[in-house]
matplotlib code that plots the C-alpha trace (Angstrom):
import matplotlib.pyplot as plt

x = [1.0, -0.2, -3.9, -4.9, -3.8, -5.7, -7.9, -5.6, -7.1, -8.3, -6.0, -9.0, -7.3, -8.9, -6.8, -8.9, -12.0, -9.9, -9.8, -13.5, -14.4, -12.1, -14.0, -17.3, -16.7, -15.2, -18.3, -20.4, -21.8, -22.2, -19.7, -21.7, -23.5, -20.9, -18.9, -22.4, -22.5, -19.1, -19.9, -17.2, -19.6, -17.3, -16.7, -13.0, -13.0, -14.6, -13.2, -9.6, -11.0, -12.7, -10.5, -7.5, -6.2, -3.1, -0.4, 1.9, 1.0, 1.4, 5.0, 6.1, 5.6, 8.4, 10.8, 13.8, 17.6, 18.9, 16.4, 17.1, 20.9, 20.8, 18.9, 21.3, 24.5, 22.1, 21.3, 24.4, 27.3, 30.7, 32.7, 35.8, 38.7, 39.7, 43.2, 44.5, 47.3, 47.4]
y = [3.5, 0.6, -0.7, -3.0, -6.9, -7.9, -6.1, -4.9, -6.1, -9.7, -10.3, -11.1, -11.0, -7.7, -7.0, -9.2, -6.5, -3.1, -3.1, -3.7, -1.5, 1.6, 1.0, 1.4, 4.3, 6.7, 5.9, 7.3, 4.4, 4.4, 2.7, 1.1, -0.1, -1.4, -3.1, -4.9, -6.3, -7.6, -9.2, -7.4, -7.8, -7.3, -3.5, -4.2, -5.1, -2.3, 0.3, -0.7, -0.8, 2.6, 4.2, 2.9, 5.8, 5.3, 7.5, 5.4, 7.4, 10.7, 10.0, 8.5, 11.7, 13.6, 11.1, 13.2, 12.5, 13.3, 11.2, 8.2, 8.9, 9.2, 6.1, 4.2, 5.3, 3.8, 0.7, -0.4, -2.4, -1.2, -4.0, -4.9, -7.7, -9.7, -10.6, -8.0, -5.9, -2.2]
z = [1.9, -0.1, 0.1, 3.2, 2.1, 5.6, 8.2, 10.9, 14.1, 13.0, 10.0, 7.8, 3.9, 2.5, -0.3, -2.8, -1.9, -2.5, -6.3, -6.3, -3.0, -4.6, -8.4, -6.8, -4.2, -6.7, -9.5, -6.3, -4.3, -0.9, 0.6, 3.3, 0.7, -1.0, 1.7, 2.4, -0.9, -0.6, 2.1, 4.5, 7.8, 11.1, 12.1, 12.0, 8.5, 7.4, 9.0, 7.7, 4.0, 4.5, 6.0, 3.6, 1.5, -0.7, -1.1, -3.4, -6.4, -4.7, -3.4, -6.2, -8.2, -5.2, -6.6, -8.2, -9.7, -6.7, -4.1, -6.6, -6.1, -2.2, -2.3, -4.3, -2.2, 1.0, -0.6, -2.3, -1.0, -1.8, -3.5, -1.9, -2.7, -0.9, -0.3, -2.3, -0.4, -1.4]

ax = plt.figure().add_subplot(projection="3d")
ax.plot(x, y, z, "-o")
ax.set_aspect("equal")
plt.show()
């Protein structure tokens, strides 16, 4: 899952705050604190950046050659020509 672009009740664009809100919770702040400072006030808000965790680097590490190859096979279009009688 990627990080929140917007809050996911109101639609409020969060994804501008993550970088910052991520930096500061994983020196140690508190992240009340720190969602105050940003100025993130409705409940909505922050519970979607708090609650936000981001599992693109952990599934990304699963990928292997024969995921990628299923993958390709899904996503590819076989070419066929047209007109040509076999």
């Amino acid at each position: 899952m990627l990080p929140p672009v917007r809050c996911f009740t109101c639609g409020a664009p969060l994804g501008h705050l993550w970088p910052e809100f991520k930096r500061r919770v994983e020196s140690g702040e508190d992240p009340e604190k720190v969602l105050d400072e940003l100025g993130v006030k409705r409940y909505c808000c922050r519970r979607t950046l708090y609650t936000a965790i981001t599992y693109i680097e952990r599934v990304a590490s699963f990928d292997s050659p024969k995921t990628r190859e299923i993958r390709l096979r899904m996503y590819t279009v076989p070419v066929r020509s047209v007109g040509v009688e076999k």
